[in-house]
BASE-858956 format. One record per residue (C-alpha): residue in one letter; residue number from 1; y negated, z negated, x negated. Coordinates in steps of 0.2 Angstrom, whole numbers. Each point is the difference from the previous one (the first is absolute). Example, Ala and Ser with C-alpha at 12.3 -4.5 7.8 and 13.67 -1.06 7.14 Angstrom:
# BASE-858956
+--------+-----+-------+-------+-------+
| residu | num | north |    up |  east |
+--------+-----+-------+-------+-------+
|      a |   1 |    22 |   -39 |   -62 |
|      s |   2 |   -17 |     3 |    -6 |
+--------+-----+-------+-------+-------+
***
This chain:
# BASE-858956
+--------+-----+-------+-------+-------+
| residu | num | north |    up |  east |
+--------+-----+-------+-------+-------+
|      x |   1 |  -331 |   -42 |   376 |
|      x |   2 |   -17 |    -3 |     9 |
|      x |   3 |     0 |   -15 |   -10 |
|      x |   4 |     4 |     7 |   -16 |
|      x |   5 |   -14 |    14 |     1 |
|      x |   6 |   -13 |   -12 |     4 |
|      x |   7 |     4 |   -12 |   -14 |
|      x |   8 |     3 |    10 |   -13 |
|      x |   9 |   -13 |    -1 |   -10 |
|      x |  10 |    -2 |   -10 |   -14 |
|      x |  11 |    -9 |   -17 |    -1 |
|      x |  12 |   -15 |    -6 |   -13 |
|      x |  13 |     0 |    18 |    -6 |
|      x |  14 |   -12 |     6 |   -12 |
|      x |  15 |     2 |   -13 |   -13 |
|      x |  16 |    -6 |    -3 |   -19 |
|      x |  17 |     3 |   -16 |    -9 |
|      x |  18 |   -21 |     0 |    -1 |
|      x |  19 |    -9 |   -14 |     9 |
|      x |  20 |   -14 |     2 |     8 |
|      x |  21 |   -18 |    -6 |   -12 |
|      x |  22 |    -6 |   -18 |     4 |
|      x |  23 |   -13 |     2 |    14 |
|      x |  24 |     5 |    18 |     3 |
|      x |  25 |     9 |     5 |    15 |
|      x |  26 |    13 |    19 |    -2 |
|      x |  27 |    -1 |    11 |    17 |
|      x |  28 |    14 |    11 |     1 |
|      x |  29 |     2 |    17 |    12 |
|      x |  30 |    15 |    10 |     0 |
|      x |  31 |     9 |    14 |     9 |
|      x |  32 |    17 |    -2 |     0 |
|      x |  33 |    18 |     7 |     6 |
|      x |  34 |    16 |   -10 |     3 |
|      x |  35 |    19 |     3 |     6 |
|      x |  36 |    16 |    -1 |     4 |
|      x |  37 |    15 |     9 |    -7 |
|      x |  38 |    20 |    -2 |     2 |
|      x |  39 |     7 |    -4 |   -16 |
|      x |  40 |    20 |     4 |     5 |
|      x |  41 |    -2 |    15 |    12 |
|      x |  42 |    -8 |     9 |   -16 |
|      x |  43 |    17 |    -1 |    -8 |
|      x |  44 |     9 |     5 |    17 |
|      x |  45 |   -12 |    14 |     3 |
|      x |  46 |    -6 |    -6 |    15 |
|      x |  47 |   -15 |   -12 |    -8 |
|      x |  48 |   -21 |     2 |     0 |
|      x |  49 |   -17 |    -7 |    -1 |
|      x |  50 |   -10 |    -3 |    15 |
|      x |  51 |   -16 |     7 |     3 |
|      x |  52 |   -14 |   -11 |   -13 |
|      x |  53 |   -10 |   -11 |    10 |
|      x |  54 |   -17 |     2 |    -5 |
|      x |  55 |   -12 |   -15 |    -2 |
|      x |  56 |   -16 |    -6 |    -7 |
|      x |  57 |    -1 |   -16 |   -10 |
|      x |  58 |   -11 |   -12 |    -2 |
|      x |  59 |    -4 |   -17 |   -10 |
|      x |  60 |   -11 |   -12 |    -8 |
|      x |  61 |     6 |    -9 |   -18 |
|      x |  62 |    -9 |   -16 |    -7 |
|      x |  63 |     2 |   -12 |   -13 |
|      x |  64 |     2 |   -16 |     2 |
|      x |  65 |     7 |    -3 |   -19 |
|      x |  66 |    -2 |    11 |   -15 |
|      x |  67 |    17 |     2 |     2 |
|      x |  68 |     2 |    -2 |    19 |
|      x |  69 |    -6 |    12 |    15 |
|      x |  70 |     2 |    -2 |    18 |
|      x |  71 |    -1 |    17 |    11 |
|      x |  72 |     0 |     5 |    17 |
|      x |  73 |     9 |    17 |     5 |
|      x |  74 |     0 |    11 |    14 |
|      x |  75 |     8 |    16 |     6 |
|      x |  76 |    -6 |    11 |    16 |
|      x |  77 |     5 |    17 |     7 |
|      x |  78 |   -11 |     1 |    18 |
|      x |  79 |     7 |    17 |     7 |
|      x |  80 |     6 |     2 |    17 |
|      x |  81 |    18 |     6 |    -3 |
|      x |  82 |     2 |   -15 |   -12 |
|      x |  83 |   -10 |   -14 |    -3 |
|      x |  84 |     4 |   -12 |   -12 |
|      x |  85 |    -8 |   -17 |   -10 |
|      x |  86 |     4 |   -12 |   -11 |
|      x |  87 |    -8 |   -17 |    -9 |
|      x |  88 |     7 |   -10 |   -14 |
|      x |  89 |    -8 |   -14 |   -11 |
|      x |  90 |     4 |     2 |   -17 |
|      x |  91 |     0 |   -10 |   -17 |
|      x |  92 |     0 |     4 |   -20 |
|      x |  93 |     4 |    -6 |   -16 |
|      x |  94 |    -1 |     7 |   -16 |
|      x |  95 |    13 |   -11 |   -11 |
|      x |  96 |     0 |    10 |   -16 |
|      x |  97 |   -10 |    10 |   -12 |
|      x |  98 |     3 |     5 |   -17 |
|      x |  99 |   -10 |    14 |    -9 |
|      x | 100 |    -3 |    13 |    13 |
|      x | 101 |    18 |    -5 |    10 |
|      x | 102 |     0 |   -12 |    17 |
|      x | 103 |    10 |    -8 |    14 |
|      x | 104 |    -7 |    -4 |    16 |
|      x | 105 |     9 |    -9 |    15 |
|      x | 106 |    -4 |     1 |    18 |
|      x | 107 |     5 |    -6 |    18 |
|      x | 108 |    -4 |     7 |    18 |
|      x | 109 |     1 |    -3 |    18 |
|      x | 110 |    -5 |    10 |    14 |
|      x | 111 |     1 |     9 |    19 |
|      x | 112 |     2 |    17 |     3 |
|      x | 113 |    -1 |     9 |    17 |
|      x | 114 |     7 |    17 |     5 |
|      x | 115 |    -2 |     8 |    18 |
|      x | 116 |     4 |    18 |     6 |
|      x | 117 |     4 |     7 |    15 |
|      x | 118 |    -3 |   -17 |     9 |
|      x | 119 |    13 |    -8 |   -11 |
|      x | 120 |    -7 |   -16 |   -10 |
|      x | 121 |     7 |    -6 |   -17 |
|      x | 122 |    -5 |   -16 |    -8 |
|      x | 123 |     7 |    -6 |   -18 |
|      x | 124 |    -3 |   -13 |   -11 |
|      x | 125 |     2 |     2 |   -20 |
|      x | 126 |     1 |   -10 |   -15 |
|      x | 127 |     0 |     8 |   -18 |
|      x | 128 |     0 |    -8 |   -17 |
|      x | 129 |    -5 |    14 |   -15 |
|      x | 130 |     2 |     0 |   -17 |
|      x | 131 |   -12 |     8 |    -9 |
|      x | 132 |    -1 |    10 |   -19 |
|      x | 133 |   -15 |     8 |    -9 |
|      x | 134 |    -4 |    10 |   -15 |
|      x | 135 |   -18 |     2 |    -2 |
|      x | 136 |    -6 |    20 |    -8 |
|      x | 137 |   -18 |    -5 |    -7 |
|      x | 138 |    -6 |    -4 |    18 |
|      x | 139 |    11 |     6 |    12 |
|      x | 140 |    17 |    -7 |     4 |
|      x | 141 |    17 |     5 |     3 |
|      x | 142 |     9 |   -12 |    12 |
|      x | 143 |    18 |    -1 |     3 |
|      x | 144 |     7 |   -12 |    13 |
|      x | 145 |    16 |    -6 |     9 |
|      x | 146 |     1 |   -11 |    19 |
|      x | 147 |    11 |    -7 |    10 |
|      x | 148 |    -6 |    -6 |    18 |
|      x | 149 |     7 |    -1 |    19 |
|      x | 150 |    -6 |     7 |    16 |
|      x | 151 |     4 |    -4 |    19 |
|      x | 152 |    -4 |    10 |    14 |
|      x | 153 |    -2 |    -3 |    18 |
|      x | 154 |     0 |    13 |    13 |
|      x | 155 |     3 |    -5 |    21 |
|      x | 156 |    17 |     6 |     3 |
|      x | 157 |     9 |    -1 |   -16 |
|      x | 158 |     6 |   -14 |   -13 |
|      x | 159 |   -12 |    -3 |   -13 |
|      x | 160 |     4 |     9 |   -16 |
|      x | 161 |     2 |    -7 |   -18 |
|      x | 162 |    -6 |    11 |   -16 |
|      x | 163 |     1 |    -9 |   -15 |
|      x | 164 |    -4 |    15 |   -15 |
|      x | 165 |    -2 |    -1 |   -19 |
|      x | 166 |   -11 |    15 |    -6 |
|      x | 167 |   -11 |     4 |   -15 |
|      x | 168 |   -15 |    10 |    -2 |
|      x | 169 |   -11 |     9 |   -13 |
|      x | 170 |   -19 |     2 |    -3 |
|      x | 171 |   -13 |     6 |    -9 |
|      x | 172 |   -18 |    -8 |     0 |
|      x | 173 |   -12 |    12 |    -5 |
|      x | 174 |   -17 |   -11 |    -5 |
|      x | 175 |   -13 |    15 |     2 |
|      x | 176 |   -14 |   -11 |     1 |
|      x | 177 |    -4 |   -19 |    -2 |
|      x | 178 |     2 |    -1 |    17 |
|      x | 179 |    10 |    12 |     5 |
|      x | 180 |    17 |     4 |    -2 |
|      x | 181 |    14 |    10 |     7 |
|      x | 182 |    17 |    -7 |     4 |
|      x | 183 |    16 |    13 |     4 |
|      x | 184 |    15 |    -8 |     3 |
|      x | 185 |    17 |     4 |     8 |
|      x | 186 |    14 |   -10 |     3 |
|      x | 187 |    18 |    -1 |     9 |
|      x | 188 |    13 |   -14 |     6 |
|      x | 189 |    16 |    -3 |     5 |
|      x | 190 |     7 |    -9 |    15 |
|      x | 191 |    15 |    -2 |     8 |
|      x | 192 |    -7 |     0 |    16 |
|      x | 193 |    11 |    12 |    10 |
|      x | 194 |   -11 |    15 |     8 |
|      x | 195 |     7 |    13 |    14 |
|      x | 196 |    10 |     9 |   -13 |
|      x | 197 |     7 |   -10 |   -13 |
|      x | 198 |     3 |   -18 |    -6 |
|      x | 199 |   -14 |     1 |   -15 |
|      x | 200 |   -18 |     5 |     2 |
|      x | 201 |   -12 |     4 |   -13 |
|      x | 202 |   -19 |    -4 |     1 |
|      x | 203 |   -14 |    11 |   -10 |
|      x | 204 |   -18 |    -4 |    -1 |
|      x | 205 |   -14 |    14 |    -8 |
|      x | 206 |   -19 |    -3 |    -1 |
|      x | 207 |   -15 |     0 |    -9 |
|      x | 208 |   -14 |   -12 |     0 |
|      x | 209 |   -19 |    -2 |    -5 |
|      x | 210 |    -5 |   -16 |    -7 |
|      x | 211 |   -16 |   -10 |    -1 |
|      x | 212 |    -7 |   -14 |    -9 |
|      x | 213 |   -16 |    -9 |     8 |
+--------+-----+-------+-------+-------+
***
């Protein structure tokens, strides 16, 4: 379960189908909550969430394209209790527009590291997003589906396997030319079996302040 509660947050979160300008480079900061819940045991009475792991986000987005971006994401939570890290490489694609209706496409790879009470996690991820967008005069409303596959390592144990499917929702608020706000949340599914049950659901709830430079 220790596995379970330090991977489960979702990957190349806060997304758009937008690209970054040409030249311009998006810095994103984000406070975000993520979890783990049993999806059987709810049924059976005996089901629950774990406690949401709090984080902060961070990451960087540039064009490379005016239809392609690369970006590079992290996560940390630097409390004693819990510490917690992660870094993934990121890429973009916007495939579609019509009107004010897009598809974007992404892939990701990254390390995450968990450590409490003298007990180290390590896991590696891979995720794939697809990504829909309806633009509202200058804002957007983002809806988007992944698939992806985590391994975790712990001394002691086997390594675990968590391969998910999950979507998310979003709304960017474009306050200001550079500015912008991005809420999102987010769950998936896995059928990673966790303490209680043989299915696991993951949840993922933030919001994020974007900027253009």
């Amino acid at each position: 379960m220790a596995a379970l509660l330090a991977g489960c947050g979702s990957y190349s979160t806060y997304r758009t189908t937008r690209i970054a300008k040409p030249g311009k480079t998006d810095y994103l900061f984000g406070a975000q909550a993520s979890g783990a819940m049993a999806v059987a045991g709810l049924d059976a009475g005996h089901g629950g969430t774990v406690a949401p792991l709090p984080e902060f986000a961070i990451s960087a987005r540039r064009a490379v394209h005016e239809r392609i971006e690369v970006q590079a994401n992290g996560t940390m939570l630097p409390i004693k209790q819990l510490r917690t890290g992660s870094i993934e490489l990121a890429g973009k694609a916007r495939l579609f527009e019509h009107g004010r209706w897009s598809i974007a496409a992404g892939a990701a790879a990254g390390y995450r590291l968990a450590e409490s009470g003298g007990a180290i996690v390590e896991g590696v991820h891979v995720a794939a997003p697809v990504i829909f967008g309806v633009d509202l005069g200058r804002h957007q409303l983002v809806w988007s589906v992944v698939g992806g596959y985590q391994k975790w390592y712990s001394s002691g144990a086997h390594p675990v396997e968590v391969p998910f499917i999950g979507q998310s929702i979003g709304f960017l608020w474009q306050f200001k030319n550079r500015w912008a706000l991005l809420p999102e949340a987010g769950s998936a599914y896995t059928p990673t079996r966790n303490f209680m049950t043989d299915e696991t659901r993951l949840f993922h709830f933030g919001i994020a302040v974007v900027y253009s430079r």
